[in-house]
N, C-alpha and C positions, 0 to 999 in steps of 0.2 A: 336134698339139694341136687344131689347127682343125677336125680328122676328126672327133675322141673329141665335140666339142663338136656338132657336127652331128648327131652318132648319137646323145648326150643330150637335144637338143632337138628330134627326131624320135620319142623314146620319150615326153618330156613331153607334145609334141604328140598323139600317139594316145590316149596314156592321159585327155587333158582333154578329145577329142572321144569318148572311149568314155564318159566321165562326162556329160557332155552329155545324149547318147543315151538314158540310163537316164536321166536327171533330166526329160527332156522325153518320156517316154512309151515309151522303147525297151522297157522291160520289164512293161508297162501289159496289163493284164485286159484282154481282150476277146471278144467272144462267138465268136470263130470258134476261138481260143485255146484257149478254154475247152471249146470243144463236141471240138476234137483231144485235151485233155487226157483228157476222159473218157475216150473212146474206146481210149487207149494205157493210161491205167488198166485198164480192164477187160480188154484183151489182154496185158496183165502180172500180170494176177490182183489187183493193189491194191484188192481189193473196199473197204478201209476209205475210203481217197482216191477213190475214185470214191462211193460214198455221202454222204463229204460233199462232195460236188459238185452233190449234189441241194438243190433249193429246199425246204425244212421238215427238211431231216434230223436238223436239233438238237431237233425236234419229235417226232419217231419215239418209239414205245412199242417195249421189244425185241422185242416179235413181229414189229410191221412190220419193222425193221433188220432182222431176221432173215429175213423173206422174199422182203427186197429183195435183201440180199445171195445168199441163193441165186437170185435169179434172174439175177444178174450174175455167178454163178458159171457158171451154164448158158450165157451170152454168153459166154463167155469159151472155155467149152470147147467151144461151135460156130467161133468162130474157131481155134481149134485146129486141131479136123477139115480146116479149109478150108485148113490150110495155112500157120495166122496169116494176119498182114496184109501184105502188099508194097508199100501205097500208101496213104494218104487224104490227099483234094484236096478242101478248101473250092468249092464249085462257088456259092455266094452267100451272101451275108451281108444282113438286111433289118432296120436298127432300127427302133424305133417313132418317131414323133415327137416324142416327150418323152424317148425314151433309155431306159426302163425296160425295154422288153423285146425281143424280136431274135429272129430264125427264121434258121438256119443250115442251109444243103442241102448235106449232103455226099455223096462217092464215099469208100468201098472197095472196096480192092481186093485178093485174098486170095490165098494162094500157088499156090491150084487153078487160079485164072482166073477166079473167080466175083466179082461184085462185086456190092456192096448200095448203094441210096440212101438218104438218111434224110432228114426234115426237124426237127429240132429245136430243140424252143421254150425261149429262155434269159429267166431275168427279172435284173434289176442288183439286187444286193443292196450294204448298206453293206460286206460284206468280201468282192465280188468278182462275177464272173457266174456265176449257177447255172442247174442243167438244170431247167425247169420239169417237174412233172409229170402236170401239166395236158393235157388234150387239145385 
């Protein structure tokens, strides 16, 4: 009895610090998060989640959506070519000092052996971090 009770409050226990975790940030937006999500979006073809991942995209006229998405369509099938992806590593994360905006340097890394750097501009929106598209 005193086992079954152990391994009860062993279960209760993880599941209250797994709750935890998420209540204090474990699942929390972040610009380096958010700059990987695109990224995987776009090498899984989610052209719609990756466009609204852009800063204005509820603002798009369907000509722009549409020639944003083909052009994330074209990203997607050079990662292809290259083999997909095998790696991307957040290599810095730079907020602003007020927290509104954030520049994220990443690595890929691609099944050929090629890899690309990027630096990407994010602004804090009220429902989350998006990719600026600002230069």
């Amino acid at each position: 009895m005193k086992k079954k009770l152990s391994v009860i409050g062993l279960l209760v226990m993880m599941m209250a610090i797994g709750s935890m975790m998420i209540s204090c940030g474990g699942g929390k937006s972040t610009p380096s998060k958010a700059a990987l999500a695109f990224t995987e979006n776009i090498e899984k073809g989610n052209y719609d989640a990756a466009f609204n991942m852009l800063q204005g995209a509820d603002e798009a006229t369907a000509e722009e959506e549409e020639k944003i998405k083909a052009f994330l369509s074209e990203s997607h099938k050079e990662m292809k070519n290259k083999g997909g992806i095998s790696n991307k590593e957040v290599l810095s994360e730079t907020l602003s000092d007020d927290g509104t905006t954030a520049n994220v340097e990443m690595k890929v890394t691609y099944g050929d052996g090629t890899t690309d750097e990027s630096d990407t501009k994010l602004v804090n929106m009220d429902d989350g971090w998006k990719i600026s598209m600002e230069k």
